[in-house]
Every structure is written in structure tokens, then in C-alpha cells.
C-alpha positions as CSV (number, residue, x, y, z in Angstrom):
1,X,41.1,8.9,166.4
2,X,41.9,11.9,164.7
3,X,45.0,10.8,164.0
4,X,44.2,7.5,162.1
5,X,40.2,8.1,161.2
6,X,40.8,10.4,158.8
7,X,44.5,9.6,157.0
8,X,43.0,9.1,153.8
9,X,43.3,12.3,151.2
10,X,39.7,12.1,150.7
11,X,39.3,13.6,153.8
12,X,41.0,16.5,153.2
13,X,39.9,17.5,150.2
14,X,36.0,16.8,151.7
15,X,37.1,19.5,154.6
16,X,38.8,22.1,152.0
17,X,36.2,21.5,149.7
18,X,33.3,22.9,152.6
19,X,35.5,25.4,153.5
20,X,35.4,27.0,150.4
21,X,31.6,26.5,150.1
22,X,31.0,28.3,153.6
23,X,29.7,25.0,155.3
24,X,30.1,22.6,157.3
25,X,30.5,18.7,156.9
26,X,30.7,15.6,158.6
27,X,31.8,11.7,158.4
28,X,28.9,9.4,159.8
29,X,27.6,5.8,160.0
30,X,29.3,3.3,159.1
31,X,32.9,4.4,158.6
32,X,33.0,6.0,162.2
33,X,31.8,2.3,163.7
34,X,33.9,0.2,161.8
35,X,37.0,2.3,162.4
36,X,36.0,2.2,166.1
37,X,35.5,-1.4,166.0
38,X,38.6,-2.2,163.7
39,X,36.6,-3.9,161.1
40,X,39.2,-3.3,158.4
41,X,39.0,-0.5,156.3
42,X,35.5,0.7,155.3
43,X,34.8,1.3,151.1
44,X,31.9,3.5,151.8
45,X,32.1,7.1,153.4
46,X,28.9,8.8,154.1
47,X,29.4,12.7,154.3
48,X,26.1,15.1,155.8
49,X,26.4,18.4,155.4
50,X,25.4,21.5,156.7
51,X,23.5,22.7,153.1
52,X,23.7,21.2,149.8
53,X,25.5,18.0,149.8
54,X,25.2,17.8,145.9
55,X,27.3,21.2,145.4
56,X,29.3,19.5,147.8
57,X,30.2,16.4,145.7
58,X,30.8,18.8,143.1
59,X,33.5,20.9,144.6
60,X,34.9,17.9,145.5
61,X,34.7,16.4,142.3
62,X,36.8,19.5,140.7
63,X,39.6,19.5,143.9
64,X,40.6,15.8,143.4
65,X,42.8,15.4,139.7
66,X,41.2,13.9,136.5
67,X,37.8,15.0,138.3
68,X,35.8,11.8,139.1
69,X,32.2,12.1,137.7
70,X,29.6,13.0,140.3
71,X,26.3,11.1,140.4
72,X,23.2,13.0,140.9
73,X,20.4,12.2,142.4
74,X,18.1,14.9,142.4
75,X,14.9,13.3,144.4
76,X,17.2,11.9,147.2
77,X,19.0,15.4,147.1
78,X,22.1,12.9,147.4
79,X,25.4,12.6,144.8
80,X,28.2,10.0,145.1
81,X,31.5,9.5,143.2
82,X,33.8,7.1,143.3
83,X,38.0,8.6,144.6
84,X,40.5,5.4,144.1
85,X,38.8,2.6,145.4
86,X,36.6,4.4,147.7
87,X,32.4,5.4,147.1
88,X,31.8,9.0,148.9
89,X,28.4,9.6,149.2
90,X,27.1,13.0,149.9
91,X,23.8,14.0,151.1
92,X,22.4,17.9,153.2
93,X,21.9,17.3,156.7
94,X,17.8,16.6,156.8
95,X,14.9,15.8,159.2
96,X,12.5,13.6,158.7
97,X,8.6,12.8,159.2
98,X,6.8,9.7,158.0
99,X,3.0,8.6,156.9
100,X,1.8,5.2,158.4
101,X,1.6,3.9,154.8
102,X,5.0,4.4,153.3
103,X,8.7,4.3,155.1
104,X,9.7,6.9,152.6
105,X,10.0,9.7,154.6
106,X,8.8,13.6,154.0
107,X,12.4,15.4,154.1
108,X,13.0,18.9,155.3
109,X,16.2,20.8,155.7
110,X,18.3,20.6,158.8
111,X,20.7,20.9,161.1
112,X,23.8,17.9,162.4
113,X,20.9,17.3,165.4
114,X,18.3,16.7,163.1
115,X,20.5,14.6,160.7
116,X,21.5,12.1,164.1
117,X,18.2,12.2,164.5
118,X,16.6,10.0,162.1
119,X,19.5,8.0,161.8
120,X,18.7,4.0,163.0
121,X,20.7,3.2,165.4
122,X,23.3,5.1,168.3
123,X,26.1,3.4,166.7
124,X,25.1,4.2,163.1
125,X,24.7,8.3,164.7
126,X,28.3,9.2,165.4
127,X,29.9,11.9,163.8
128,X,33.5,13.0,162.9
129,X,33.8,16.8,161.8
130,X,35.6,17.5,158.7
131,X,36.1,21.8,160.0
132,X,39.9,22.3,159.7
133,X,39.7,24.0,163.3
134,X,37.7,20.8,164.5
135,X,38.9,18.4,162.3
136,X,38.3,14.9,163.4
137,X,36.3,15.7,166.4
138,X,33.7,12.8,167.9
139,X,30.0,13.8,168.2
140,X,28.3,11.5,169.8
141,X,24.8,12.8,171.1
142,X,23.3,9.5,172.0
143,X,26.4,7.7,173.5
144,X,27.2,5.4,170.5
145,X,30.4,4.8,171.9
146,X,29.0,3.6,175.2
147,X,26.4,0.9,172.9
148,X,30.1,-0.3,171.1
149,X,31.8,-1.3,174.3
150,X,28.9,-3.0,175.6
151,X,28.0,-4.6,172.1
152,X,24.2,-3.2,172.1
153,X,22.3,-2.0,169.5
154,X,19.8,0.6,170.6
155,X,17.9,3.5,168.6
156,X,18.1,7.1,169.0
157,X,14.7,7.9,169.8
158,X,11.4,6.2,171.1
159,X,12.3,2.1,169.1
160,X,8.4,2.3,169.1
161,X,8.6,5.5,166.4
162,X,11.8,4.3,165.2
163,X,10.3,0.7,163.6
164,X,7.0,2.3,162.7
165,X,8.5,5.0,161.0
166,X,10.6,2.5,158.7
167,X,10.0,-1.0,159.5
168,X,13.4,-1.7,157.7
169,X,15.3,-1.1,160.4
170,X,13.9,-4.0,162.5
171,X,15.6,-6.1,159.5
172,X,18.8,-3.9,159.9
173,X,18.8,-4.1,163.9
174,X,18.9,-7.7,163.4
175,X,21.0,-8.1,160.6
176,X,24.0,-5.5,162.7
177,X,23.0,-8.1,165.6
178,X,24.1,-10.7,163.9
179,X,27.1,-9.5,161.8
180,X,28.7,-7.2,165.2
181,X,27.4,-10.6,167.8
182,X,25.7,-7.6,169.3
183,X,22.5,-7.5,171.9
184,X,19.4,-6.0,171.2
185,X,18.2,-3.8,173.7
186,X,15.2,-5.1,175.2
187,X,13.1,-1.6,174.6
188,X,13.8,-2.6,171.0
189,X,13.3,-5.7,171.0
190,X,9.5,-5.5,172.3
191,X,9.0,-2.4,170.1
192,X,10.1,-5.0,166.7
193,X,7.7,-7.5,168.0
194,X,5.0,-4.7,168.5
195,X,5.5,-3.2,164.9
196,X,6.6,-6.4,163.0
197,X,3.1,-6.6,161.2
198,X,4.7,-3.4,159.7
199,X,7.3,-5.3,157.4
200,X,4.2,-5.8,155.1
201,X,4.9,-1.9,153.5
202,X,9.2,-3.1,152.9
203,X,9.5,-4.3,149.8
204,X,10.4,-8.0,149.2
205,X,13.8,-6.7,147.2
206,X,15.0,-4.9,150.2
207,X,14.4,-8.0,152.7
208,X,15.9,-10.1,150.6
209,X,18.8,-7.4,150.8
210,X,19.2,-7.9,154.4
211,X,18.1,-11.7,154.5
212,X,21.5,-12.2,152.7
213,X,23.3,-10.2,154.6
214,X,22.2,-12.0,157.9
215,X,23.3,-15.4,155.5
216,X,26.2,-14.0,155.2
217,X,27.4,-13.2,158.2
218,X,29.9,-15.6,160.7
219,X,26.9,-17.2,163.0
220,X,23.4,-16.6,160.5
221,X,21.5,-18.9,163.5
222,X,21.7,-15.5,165.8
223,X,20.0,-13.5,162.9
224,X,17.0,-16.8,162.2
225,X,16.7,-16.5,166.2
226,X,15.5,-12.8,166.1
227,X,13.4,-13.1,163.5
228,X,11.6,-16.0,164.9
229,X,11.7,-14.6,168.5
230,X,10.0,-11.2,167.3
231,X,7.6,-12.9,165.1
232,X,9.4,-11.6,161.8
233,X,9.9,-14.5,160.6
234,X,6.0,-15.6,160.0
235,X,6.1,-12.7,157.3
236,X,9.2,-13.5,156.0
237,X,9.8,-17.2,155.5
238,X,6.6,-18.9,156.9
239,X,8.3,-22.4,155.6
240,X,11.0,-22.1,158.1
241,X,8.6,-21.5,161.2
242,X,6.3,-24.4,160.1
243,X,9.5,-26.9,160.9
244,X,9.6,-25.6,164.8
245,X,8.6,-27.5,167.4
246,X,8.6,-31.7,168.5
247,X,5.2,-33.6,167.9
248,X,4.9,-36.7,170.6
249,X,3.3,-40.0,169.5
250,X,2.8,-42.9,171.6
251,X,6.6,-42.5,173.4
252,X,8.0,-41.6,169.9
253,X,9.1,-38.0,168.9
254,X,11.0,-36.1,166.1
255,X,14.0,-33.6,166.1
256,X,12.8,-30.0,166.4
257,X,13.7,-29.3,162.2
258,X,14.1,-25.4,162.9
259,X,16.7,-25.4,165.1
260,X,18.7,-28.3,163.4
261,X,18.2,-26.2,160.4
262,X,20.2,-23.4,162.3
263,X,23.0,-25.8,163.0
264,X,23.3,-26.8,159.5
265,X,23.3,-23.1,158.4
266,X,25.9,-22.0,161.1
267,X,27.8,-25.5,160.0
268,X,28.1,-24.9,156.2
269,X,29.2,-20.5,157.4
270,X,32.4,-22.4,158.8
271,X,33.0,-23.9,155.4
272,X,31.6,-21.5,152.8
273,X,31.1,-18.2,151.5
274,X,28.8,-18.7,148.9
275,X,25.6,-17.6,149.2
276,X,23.4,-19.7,147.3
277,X,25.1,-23.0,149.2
278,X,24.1,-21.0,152.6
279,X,20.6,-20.4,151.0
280,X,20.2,-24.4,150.0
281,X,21.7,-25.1,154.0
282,X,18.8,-22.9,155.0
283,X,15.9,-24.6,152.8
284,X,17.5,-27.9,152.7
285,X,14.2,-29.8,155.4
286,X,11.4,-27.4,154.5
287,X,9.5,-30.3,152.6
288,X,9.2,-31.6,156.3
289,X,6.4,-29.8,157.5
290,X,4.4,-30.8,155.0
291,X,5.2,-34.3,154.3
292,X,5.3,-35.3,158.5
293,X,3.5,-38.5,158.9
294,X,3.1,-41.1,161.8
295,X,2.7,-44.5,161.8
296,X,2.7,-47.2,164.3
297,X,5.0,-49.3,162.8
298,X,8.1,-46.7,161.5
299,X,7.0,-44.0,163.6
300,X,7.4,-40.2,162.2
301,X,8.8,-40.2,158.8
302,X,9.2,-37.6,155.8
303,X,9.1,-39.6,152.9
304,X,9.8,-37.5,149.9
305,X,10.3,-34.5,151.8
306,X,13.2,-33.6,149.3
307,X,11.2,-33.5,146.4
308,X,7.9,-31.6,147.8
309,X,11.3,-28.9,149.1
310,X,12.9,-28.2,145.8
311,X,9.3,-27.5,144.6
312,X,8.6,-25.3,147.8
313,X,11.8,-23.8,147.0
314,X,10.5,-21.9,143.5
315,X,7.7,-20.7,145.3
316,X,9.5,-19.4,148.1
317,X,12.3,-17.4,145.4
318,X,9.1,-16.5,143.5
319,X,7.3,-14.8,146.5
320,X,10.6,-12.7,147.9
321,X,10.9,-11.7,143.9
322,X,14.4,-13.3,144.2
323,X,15.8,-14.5,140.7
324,X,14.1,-17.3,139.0
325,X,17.2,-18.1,137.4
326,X,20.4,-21.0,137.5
327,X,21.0,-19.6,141.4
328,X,17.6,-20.9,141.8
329,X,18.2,-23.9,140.1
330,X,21.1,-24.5,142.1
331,X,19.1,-24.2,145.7
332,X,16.5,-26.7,144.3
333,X,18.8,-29.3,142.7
334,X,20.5,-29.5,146.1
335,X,17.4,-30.0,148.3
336,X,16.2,-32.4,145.9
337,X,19.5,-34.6,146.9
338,X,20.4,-33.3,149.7
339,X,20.0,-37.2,151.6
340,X,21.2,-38.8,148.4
341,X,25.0,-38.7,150.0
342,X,23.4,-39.7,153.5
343,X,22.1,-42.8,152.2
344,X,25.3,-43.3,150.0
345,X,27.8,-43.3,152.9
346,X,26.2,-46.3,154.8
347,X,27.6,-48.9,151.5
348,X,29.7,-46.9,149.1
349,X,29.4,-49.1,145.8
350,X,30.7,-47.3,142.7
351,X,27.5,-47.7,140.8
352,X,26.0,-45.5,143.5
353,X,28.7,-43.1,143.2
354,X,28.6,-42.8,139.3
355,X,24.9,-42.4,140.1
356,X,25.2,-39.4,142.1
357,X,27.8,-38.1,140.4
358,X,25.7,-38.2,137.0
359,X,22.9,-36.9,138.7
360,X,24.4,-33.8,140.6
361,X,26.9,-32.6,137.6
362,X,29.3,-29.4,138.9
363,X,27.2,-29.8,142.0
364,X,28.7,-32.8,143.5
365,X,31.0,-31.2,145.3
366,X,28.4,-28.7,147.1
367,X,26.2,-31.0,147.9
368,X,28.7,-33.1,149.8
369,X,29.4,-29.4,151.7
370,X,26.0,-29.5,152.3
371,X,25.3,-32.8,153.7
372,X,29.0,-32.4,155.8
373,X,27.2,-29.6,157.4
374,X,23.7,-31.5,157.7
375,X,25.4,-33.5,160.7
376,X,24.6,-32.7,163.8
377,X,24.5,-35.3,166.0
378,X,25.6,-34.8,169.2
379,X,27.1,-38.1,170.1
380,X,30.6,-38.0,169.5
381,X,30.8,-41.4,168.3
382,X,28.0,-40.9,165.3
383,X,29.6,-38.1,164.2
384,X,33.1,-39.4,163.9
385,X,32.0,-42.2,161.6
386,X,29.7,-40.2,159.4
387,X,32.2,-37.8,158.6
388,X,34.8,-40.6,158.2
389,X,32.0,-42.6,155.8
390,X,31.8,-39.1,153.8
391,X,35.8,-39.3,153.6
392,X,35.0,-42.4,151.7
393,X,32.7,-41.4,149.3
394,X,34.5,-37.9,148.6
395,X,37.7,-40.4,147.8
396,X,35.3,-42.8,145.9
397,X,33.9,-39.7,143.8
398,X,37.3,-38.7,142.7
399,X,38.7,-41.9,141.9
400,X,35.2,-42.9,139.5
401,X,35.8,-39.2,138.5
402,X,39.4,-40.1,137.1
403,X,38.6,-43.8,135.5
404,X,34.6,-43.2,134.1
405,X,34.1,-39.6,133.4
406,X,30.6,-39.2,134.7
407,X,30.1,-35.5,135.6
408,X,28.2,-33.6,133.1
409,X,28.1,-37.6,131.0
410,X,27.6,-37.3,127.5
411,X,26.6,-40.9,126.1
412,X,29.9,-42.2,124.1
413,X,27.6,-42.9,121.2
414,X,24.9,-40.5,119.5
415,X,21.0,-40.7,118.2
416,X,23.0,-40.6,114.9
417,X,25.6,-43.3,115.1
418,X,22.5,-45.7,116.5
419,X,20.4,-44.3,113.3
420,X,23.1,-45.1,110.6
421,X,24.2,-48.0,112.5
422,X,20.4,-49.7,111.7
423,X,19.6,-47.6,109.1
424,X,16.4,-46.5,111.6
425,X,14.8,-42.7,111.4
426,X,13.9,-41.1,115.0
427,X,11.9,-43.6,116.6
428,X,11.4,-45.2,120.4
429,X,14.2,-47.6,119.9
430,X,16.9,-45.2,120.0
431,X,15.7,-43.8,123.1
432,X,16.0,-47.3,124.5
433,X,19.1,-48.4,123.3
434,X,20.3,-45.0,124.7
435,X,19.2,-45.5,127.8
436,X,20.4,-49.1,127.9
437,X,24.3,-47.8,127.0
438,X,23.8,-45.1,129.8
439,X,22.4,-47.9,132.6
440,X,25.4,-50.2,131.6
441,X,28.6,-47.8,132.1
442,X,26.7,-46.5,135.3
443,X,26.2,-50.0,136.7
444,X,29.5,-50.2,135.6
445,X,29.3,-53.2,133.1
446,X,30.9,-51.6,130.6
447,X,33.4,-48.7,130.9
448,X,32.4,-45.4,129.5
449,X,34.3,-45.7,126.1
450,X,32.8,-45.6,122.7
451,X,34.1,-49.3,122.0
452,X,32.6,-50.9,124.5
453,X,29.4,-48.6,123.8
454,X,29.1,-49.8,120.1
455,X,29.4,-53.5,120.9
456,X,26.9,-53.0,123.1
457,X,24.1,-51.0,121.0
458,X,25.2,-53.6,118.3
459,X,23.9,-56.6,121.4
460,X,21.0,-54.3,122.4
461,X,19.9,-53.7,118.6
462,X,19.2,-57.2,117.9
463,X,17.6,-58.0,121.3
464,X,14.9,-55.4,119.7
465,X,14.8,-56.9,116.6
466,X,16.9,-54.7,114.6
467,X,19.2,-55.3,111.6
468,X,22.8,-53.3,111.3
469,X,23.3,-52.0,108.1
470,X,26.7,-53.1,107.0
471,X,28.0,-50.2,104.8
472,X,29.0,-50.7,101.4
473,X,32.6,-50.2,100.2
């Protein structure tokens, strides 16, 4: 480890740097993990040490050429600057107390001990030294090493004190859970079902923070499965918990929604990375709850459940404070069709094609991601032929694509042209005779050219009574 660890020059400067200062400093967290686990290499160094860590990043600052600017900041007693593509941040060794009504702790001076202390999790507390005499040197107190090779994540102290103290980190032991495929250890587990009313005091910025990174990660279901398990998830995302479970009618029963929403998540991670498709995966059946109805004659059905989601879906961003903005729009546009493709593939006319295609713009091809993923039927034969009927209408979409021009449709003939054409000022007609050009060249009666278009507002104009003005020479 010392060998490789530390190979980067930042290191070196970092331990000449304290030398000269008369102290001592340390790598920890992160870096030290991920190097252990091979993760690739890590962008963010955390350095503790033994005094100020802001005259630290200072003398640093002045050892390394051109002298990167340091960043202060003065209540966190912490100072980060950026050394090629690397973020150093630099903070005094500390010890910590908490109140019950704030996770922002009361800091005090301390030693290494104190520092491993208060950090979250064994893994998170190992140390390398930066001392020339030690340089490179593992300090692990609490056995981190020992929770890597058996993939467990386990706090330093009492978990009951640990989550208490900063109910954040029953977000981040489940979020490392799910991004490592590591176990929880049962002590913790119990103690983040105990304190999880606790996640009232987080903010809704920082959830969100570790929300996404759970989304993010290779298998999100294992992350959804904590939080449900340990009750977090009633705080959190209500919507999502509301879909669990089967209701029984006279013989007939649905799918348990929650954990075919899982499936879909984990479904689109295979095919994805963006976030705001894996949010829309994750959303995509919460009109369900509330729209469940039984009948005798159908049985359970959800009718309109897309529409009743996308609406749920602006409440939802709303209430976590996450942005109101075209990301938003996105999630809610494709749970408002997100069975439009389903219904497609069982007869895939190109009328209903154009019709999607105008309808879901630069989010056509999302939204077939999306429903791709929303199969989950286990029988072998089903599957097969719904992914083979939504070969046929990704084929169908980009040969309309080619011939029609549908996405993002502007009409091949304006409110103007129809005006000068009949000498009309803004009126109702032009909206119809609009609307009848637009209905045509999706239906496919005429093709979406501005020929074809005039002949027809020319037809449509005198079915409502309308004279053309013939322009004078």
C-alpha cells in the first residue's frame, strides 16, 4: 500500500508541507477505501490534521507551482484547493458532541482518535500517515479492513448514538450498501429502524443528495429495499410504500407494484445513466395506489393512473425541494405515457406511431427505454414477444421519422397563410382549420408537406363557409 496509495505528488508535498508546520497529517475516508477496494482512482482526498488544517492548505498551496487558490471556510474550520484534477480538502483533527435537535455538531479540538471517532462508518475511519518516517502507514482502530473483506458496513461506536447523533448517516449507510453490494450489520440495521423518525431534522436537499446517489448506483432495488425495510421510506417517498402489497378479491389479485417498480428501476440501471430516466423508472406506477379499483366484471384495474402520476409527480419534486424545472417536466411527461408504447406494440399502425411520436417530441426515445425496462414478466415466452413487438415500433418510429417529420411538428402552414389566404382576422376558424391540417398528416391522409397542407385548408375553408381571397396582380 505504501507503495501505490500514495504515488501521486500531492502526497508529498501534503507530508513536507506538515513537516514544516511541526504537525502531523493524515489521508482518510474515501481515498483509503476505494484504493483498497480498486474502485479507480479517487478525485477527492480528505487530509485531518493534527492542528490547523486551514494553515495547512495554505502551506500547501505555496509548495505546489503557480499556487492553487485555497478556499476558506472559516465556520467549518475546513479549506480545499484544487492540484491538477484532484480536490484536497483539509480540515484539524476534531471531536464531536451533538444536541437532539440539530445533526450539526458542537466541534472541539482533537487528537487522530478523536477525528476516527466521529467518523460514520469503520470503512470511512482508516487512516494513511503522511509523517516522512511513517509515511503511508495503515491506522485502522476499528478494523475497517476486516468490514472490506467481508463487505459489511458497521459504525465505529454505539449505531444507536451514531444515527441519533446525525440521522444522515442512516441515508449514507444505505446508500454505501447499495453502491459497494455491502451488508448492513444487523446492530445497525435495528438502530436505523429505531432512530429513522430522526430523518425529520435532515434537510430535504441532502436526501435528495443521497436519494440520487442510491439511483445511481448499479442495483438501486438494494438501496429502495433498505429504506422500506427500516421504515425510511414512509418519510421519504410515502408514494412508493403506498404501491406495496397484493389486495385479493373474489379469487382475483394484482401484482405487488413496489417490487415490480424495483425491477423496472434495476431494468432501465442496465441501460442508462441518466438520472432523470431512473427517477421517471422509479415514479413511473405511483398513480396506482390511488386510482386501484375492483370490479366484478374487469377485476382490479388503474384506469388513468398515468395521468393522476405525472400530477403526483410535481408534488412529490415539490416536497423534496427538488427542481421545478424541464428535469421535472421530463419525469412527468414520461409517466404520463409511459403505457402509451405498451398499448402501441400489440397493432403498430403508423398513425399511432406519428401519434406518439408528436406527442412525446425528443422524448420518444426515453420513453421506449422506459417501457423496455417496464417488462417484467417472468414467462419467457411474454417477454420474447414484447421486446420483439417493441423492435417493431422502434423500426416503425424511425422509418415515419425519415418520410413525415413528426418530432417537435410544426404545422406546414401558419395562422398567417390561413388569415391572408381568406382574408380572416384571428378568429375560431383558424384554430379549426389548423387542427384539421394537423389530424390529416397524422392520420396520415396527406403527407406533411406544405402542398398538400394548402390544398387542404383551401377544402377545409369552404366546408366552413369561407371565401379565398384571390390576390390581385
Amino acid at each position: 500500500m505504501k507503495n501505490n496509495a500514495l504515488k501521486h505528488p500531492i502526497f508529498k508535498i501534503i507530508s513536507q508541507s506538515a513537516e514544516a508546520l511541526g504537525i502531523d497529517a493524515y489521508v482518510i475516508g474515501g481515498f483509503v477505501r476505494d484504493f483498497i477496494l480498486k474502485r479507480g482512482q479517487h478525485k477527492d482526498i480528505d487530509i485531518v490534521a493534527i492542528g490547523s488544517g486551514i494553515d495547512l492548505a495554505r502551506q500547501v498551496a505555496k509548495n505546489i507551482p503557480n499556487h492553487p487558490k485555497v478556499q476558506i471556510f472559516k465556520t467549518y474550520g475546513t479549506a480545499m484547493l484544487r492540484y491538477e484534477d484532484i480536490e484536497v480538502e483539509f480540515v484539524g483533527a476534531r471531536k464531536e458532541s451533538y444536541t437532539e435537535e440539530s445533526r450539526n455538531p458542537i466541534v472541539e479540538n482533537g487528537t487522530l482518535e478523536d477525528d476516527q471517532n466521529r467518523r460514520d462508518f469503520t470503512i470511512n475511519a482508516m487512516a494513511l500517515d503522511l509523517n516522512p518516517s511513517r509515511f503511508g502507514d495503515l491506522l485502522d482502530p476499528f478494523d475497517g479492513l476486516k468490514d472490506l473483506d467481508a463487505k459489511l458496513i458497521r459504525t465505529p461506536l454505539d449505531p444507536d448514538i451514531t444515527y441519533s447523533d446525525d440521522p444522515l448517516r442512516m441515508m449514507r449507510a444505505i446508500r454505501f450498501a447499495t453502491q459497494l453490494n455491502f451488508t448492513i450489520e444487523n446492530a445497525s440495521l435495528i438502530a436505523i429502524s429505531k432512530n429513522k423518525d430522526r430523518i425529520k431534522i435532515i434537510t430535504k436537499e441532502r436526501i435528495v443528495v443521497e436519494l440520487n446517489k442510491i439511483l445511481e448506483s448499479e442495483v438501486p432495488s438494494i438501496g429502495f429495499l433498505l429504506l422500506e425495510q427500516t421504515g425510511l421510506l414512509d418519510y421519504i417517498l410515502p408514494e412508493l410504500v403506498a404501491l406495496k402489497g397484493i389486495d385479493e378479491k373474489e379469487g382475483q389479485r394484482h401484482k405487488d407494484n413496489f417490487y415490480h417498480t424495483l425491477e423496472v428501476v434495476d431494468n432501465i440501471a442496465q441501460n442508462t445513466d441518466d438520472l432523470w430516466l431512473r427517477w421517471a423508472a422509479l415514479l413511473h406506477d405511483i398513480g396506482k395506489a390511488p386510482t386501484k379499483k375492483f370490479s366484478k366484471k374487469v377485476g382490479w384495474t388503474f384506469h388513468g393512473h398515468e395521468f393522476e402520476g405525472s400530477k403526483m409527480v410535481y408534488r412529490l419534486f415539490k416536497r423534496l425541494k427538488m427542481p421545478l424545472n424541464e428535469k421535472m417536466k421530463f419525469v412527468q411527461k414520461l409517466v404520463l405515457m409511459s403505457s402509451r408504447p405498451i398499448a402501441l406494440a400489440q397493432d403498430v399502425t403508423d398513425s399511432a406511431v406519428r401519434r406518439l411520436v408528436f406527442d412525446a417530441g425528443d422524448y420518444v426515445d426515453d420513453l421506449m427505454i422506459l417501457c423496455e425496462a417496464d417488462i417484467t414478466t417472468k414467462n419467457p415466452r411474454k417477454f420474447k414477444k414484447y421486446h420483439n413487438n417493441f423492435k417493431l415500433v422502434r423500426d416503425k418510429i424511425i422509418e415515419v421519422e425519415e418520410r413525415d417529420q413528426i418530432r417537435n411538428f410544426q404545422p406546414p402552414i401558419s395562422g398567417e397563410e390561413i388569415m391572408a389566404a381568406f382574408g380572416l382576422k384571428p378568429s375560431r376558424e383558424i384554430g379549426t382549420i389548423k387542427e384539421r391540417i394537423k389530424e390529416a398528416i397524422l392520420e396520415g391522409e396527406i403527407p406533411n408537406e406544405h402542398k398538400a397542407a394548402y390544398d387542404l385548408m383551401l377544402e377545409e375553408g369552404k366546408r366552413l363557409g369561407l371565401t379565398q381571397v384571390i390576390a390581385s396582380d
